[in-house]
N, C-alpha and C positions, 0 to 999 in steps of 0.2 A: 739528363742529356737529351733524352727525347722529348720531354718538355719545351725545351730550350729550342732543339729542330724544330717539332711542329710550329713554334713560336715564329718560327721565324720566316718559316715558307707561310704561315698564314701572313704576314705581313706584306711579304713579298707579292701574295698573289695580290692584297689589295692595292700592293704600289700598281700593279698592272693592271688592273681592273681601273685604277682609276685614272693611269695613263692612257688607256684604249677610250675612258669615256672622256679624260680631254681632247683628244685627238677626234673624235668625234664632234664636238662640240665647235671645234674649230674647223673641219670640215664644211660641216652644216653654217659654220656662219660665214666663211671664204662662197659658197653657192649663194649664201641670199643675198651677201653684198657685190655680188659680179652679176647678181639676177636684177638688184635694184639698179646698177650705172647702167645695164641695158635700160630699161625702163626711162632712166634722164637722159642717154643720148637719142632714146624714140620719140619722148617727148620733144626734146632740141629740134628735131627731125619736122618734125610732125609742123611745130610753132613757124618756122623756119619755111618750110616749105607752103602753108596758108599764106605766108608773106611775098612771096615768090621767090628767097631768100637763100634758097639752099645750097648754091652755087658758093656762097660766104660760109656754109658749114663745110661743104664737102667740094674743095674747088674743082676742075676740071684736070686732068691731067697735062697737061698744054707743056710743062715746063716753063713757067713765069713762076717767078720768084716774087713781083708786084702783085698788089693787091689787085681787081678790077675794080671798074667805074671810078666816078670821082671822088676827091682829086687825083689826077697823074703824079706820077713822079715827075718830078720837077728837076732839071739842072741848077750847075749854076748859084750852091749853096756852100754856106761854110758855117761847119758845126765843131763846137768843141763838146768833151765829153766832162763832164764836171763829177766827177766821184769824191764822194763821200761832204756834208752839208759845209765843211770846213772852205772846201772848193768855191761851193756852189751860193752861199749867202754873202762875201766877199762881191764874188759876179756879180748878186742879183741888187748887191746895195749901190754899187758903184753905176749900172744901169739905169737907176731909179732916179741915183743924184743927177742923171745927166737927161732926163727925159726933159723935152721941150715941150711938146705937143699931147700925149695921151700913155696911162699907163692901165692895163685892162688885166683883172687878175681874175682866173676863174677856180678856184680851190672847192676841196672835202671841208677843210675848216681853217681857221685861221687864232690864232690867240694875240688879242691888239698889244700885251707887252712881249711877244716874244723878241728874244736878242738876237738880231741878227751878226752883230760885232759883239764880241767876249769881251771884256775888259773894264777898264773906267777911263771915262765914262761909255754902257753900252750903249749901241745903235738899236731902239726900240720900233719895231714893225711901225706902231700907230706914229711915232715921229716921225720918220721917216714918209711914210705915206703924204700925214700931213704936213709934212713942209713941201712934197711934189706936188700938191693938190693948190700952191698957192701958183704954180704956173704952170700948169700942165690938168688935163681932164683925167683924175682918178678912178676907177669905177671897180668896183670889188662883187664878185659875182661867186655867192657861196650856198651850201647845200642848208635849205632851212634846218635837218637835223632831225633826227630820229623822232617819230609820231608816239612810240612806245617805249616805255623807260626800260627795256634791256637792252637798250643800245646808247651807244653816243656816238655824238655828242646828241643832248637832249635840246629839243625842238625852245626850250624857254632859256635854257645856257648860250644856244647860237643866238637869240635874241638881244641876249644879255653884251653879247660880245660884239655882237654889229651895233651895236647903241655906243659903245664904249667905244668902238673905231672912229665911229663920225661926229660923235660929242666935240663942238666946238672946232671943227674943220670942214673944208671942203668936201672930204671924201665923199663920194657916191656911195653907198653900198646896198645891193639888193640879196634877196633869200628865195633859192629857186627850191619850189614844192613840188614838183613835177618829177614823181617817182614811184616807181614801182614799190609795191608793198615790200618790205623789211630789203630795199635795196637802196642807192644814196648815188649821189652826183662823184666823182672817185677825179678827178683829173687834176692834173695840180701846174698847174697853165699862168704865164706871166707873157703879155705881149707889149713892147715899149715901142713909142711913137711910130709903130707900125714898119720897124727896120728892124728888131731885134725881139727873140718869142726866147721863152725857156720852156722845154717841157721834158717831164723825168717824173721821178716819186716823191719828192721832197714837200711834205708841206711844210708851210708856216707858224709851226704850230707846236709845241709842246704836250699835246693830250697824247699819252699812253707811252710819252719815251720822247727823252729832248734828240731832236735830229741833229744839232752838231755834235759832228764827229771829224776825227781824222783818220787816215789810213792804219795808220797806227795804233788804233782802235787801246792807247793805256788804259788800263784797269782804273776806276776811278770810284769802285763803289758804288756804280747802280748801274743801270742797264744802258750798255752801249747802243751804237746804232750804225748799222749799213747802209748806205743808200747811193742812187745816182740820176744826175739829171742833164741836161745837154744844155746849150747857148747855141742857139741858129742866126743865119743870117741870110737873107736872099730870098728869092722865088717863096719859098716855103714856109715863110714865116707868112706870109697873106693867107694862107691854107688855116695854120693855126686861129689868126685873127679873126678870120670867117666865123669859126665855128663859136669862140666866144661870144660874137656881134651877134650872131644867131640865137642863144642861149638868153644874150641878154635881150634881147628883143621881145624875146617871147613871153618871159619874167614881167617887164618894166614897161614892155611898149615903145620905147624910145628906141629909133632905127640910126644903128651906127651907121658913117659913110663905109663905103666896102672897096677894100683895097684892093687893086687889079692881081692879077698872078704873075704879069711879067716886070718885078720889079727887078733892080738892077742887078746884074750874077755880082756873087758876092764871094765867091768862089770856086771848085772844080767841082762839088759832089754832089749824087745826085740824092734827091732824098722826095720821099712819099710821106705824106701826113694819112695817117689811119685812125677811126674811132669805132668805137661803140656808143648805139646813142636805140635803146631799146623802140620800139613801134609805140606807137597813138600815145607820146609824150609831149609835141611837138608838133605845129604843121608844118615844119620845113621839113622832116622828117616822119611821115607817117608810117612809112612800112618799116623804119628804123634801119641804123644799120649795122653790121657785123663784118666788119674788115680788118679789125684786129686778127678774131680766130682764123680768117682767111690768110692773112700775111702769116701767123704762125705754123698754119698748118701743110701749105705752099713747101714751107723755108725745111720744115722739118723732115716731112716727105721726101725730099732733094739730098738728106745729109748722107757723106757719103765715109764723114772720118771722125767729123766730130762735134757734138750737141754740149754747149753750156748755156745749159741756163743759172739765173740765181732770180729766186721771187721770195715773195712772203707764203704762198700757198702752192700747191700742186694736187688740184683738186680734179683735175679734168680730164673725164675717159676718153676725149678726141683726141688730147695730146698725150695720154699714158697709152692709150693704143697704138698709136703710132710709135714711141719707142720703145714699146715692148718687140713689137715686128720688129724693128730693126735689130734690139739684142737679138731672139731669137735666128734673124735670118741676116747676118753685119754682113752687109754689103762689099766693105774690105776687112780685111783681117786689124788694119789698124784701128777700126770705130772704138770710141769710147764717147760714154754720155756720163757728164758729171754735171749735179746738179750740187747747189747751195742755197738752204733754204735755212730760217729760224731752228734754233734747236728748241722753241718753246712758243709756238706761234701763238698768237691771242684767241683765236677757234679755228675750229677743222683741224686740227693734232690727228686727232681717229681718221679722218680722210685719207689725208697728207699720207701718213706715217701707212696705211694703209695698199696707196699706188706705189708706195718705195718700197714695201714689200711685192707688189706685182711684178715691177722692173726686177726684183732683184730676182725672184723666179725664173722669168722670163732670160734672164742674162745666166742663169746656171752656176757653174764652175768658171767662164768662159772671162771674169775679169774685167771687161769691157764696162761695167756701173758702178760708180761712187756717189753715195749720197754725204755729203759734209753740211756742217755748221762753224760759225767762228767765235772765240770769244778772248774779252780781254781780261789780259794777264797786268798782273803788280803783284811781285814777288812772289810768295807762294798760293796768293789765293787768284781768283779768276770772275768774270762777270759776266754774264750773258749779252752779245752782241745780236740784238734783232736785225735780223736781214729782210730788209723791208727794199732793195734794190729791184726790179721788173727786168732785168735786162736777158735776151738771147742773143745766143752768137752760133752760127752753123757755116760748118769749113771755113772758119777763115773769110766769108765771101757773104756774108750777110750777117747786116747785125740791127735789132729794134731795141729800144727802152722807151720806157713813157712813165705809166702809170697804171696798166693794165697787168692783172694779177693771172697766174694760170689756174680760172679756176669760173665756172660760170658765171657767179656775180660780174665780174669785170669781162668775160665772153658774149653774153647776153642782157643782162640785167641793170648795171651800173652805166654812168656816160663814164668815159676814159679816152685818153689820145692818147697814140704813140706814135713814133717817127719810125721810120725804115729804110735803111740806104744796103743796096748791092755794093760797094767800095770795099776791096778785101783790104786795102791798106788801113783804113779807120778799122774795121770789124776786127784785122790782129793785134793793133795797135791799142785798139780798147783790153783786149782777151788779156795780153801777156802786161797792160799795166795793173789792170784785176789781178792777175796771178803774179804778180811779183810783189803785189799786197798781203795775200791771203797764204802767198806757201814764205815769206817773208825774205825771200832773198833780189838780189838784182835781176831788170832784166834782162841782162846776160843770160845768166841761170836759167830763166825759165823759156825763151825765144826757143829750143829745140823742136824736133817734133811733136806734136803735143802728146801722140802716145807714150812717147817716153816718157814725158813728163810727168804726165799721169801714173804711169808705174813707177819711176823712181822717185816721185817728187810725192805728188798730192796723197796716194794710196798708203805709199809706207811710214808718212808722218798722220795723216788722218787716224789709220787705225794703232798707231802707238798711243797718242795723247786719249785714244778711247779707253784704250785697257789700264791708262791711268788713271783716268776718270774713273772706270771701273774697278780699280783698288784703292780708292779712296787717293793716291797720291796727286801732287801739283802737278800742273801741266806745264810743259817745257815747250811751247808751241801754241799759236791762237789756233790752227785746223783740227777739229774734232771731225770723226766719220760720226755719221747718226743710223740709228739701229731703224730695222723698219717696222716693223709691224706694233699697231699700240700694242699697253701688256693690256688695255680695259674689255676694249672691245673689236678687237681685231681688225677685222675688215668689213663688220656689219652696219658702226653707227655713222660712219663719216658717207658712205654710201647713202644711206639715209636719211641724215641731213643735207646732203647735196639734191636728194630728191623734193625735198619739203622747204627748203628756202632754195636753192640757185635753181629751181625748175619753173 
């Protein structure tokens, strides 16, 4: 029997012994990855401010919600919100058939058979193109494609595919190289006869996950997909045109005509076009610019009830600083910040998974943060739905999507567009059609306050379907909550890769 004691207290102490030296371990690496995101927002700092630019990292306190400098917000616009590609390729085809004069598309990539229509027979990207190319000027303006083979798409595949698009048509298509090292052209831009733009996350493109999807996200046996993109109209669609004419020009040489800004109002709302477009890529843009992070960080700073975002990534200590201060110090007792990202993002996981452990810190006991993911259901089994959406929404009273990812590539590094309208009625009207998708009920249901919602709704279905997750059982629900902290490397490697490519 004392055998059996000693036996067991020496066991014991090694459990402790080796719990003190994980805990350590985990310690020491929470300091050098909160040592390293200091380090890439000094460096942000630092770039930003040699450019004269800092005002775009760190805007002024002023209370504007718009970005500064050019373009203005513009009146006088009518935007629809097109979620999910089921939406949005429908739109973009029927657009295309009806172009007279010019169709300007500035994408990451494009695949010349993708299906834009399901069925038989489908609506093929390069048909389509090439039948609008026989009355109308096509021009297709895409990223040449990764210099080094651990990326794609690979610099000799986008050749392959711009060959394939204009083989035997009109099309135009050019390959912009003008890019920072291990970073890429990100914007996924459609501008038609210069009255109608699209701009959202949605490429053309089948590489790494087919974009049509529906709301409804059925389980179908491979990986689902989220996304959203908008249809403009008015004033603000010259803004987008600009900046493609710009791009192409710089690429091809050939100077589009440039459309004025006061084209006809095409409806009540107002709306700002914003980019990222990095320094000395460009001579329209030499000191580069950064008004994306500027609109998000504005909007964010201002929130007073409630932060949704949904991205691909959540890499960036500008904006995990800021809602960490807000869990920490909630302005009203009602805040809640819910975020919806991939449960399985294609890189930065250790990042990601990382700042949703900061937030959740920083939020304590106090209830206010949910981190979710979605996925699609058929019967018992389930499928991973990538949430590849860009969109923020704060109080009700501001709302962007584009293309722009929360995470320095697309804050600094990448070109990206997004839109921005102050109109609380679009920014609730988008929020609660979002959430009568993802928590699956009417908008009835979900129009309350949002804090309740969030408690009764998103929190208490999120962490159910996780702890079924976590016994292996089906899930009764697409809302999954996501855990935060990686188990690989906690909070040291994503810190450091953020320092070593997005710096």
């Amino acid at each position: 029997m004392v055998f059996v004691c000693d036996l067991s207290w020496s066991v014991w102490a090694s459990y402790c012994l080796s719990l003190m030296a994980v805990n350590v371990v985990r310690a020491a690496d929470r300091v050098a990855g909160t040592a390293i995101e200091h380090l890439t927002s000094a460096h942000h700092a630092r770039r930003l401010g040699r450019l004269g630019r800092s005002a775009q990292r760190t805007p002024p306190e002023d209370g504007r919600l718009w970005a500064a400098e050019d373009p203005p917000p513009r009146a006088g616009n009518a935007i629809e919100v097109l979620i999910e590609g089921a939406a949005y390729f429908p739109a973009l085809e029927q657009a295309i058939r009806r172009a007279r004069r010019s169709v300007l598309i500035a994408g990451w990539c494009v695949t010349p058979g993708f299906a834009l229509r399901r069925g038989e027979p489908p609506v093929l990207l390069r048909e389509l193109l090439g039948e609008a190319a026989e009355s109308a000027e096509v021009r297709v303006l895409l990223w040449a494609g990764a210099p080094v083979r651990v990326f794609a798409p690979r610099r000799a595949s986008v050749r392959e595919g711009r060959d394939e698009l204009v083989r035997g048509t009109r099309i135009k298509a050019a390959l912009d190289a003008h890019e920072r090292p291990m970073h890429c052209h990100h914007e996924k831009l459609v501008v038609i006869d210069e009255e109608v733009a699209f701009v959202g996350g949605i490429d053309l493109t089948d590489l790494g996950g087919d974009r049509w999807d529906t709301p409804e996200h059925p389980g179908r046996g491979r990986l689902g997909w989220h996304d959203v993109a908008s249809r403009l109209r008015g004033p603000a669609v010259a803004d987008v045109g600009r900046h493609v004419a710009e791009r192409w020009q710089a690429v091809t040489g050939e100077r589009l005509e440039a459309q004025p800004a006061d084209l006809v109002s095409a409806g009540d709302v107002e709306l700002q076009v914003v980019r990222t477009v990095p320094e000395k890529l460009y001579d329209f843009a030499p000191r580069g610019e950064f008004r994306i992070i500027e609109a998000y960080l504005r909007a964010l700073r201002s929130a007073q009830h409630l932060v949704y975002l949904e991205n691909q990534f959540l890499w960036s200590p500008e904006v995990v600083s800021i809602l960490a201060e807000k869990l920490r110090h909630p302005p009203t007792d009602e805040l809640r910040v819910v975020i919806m990202l991939p449960g399985k993002p294609n890189n930065g996981k250790d990042d990601t998974r990382g700042q949703l452990a900061l937030l959740g810190q920083a939020d304590g006991d106090q209830g206010r943060f949910l981190a979710t993911t979605i996925r699609a259901r058929s019967g018992n089994s389930s499928d991973r739905v990538y949430v590849h959406a860009k969109v923020g929404i704060v109080d009700d009273r501001w709302l962007t999507l584009g293309s722009a990812n929360l995470n320095a590539h697309s804050f600094f590094n990448d070109t990206e567009v997004n839109v921005v309208t102050c109109d609380a009625a679009l920014a609730r009207d988008t929020r609660l059609r979002l959430w009568a998708a993802h928590l699956e009920r009417d908008i009835e249901e979900v129009a309350g306050h949002p804090s309740t919602v969030v408690d009764e709704l998103w929190r208490p279905i999120a962490a159910e379907q996780r702890e079924r997750r976590n016994r292996g059982e089906p899930l009764t629900h697409g809302l999954v909550e996501l855990p935060a902290t990686s188990r690989r490397s906690e909070r040291l490697l994503g810190p450091l890769q953020a320092l070593l490519v997005d710096g």
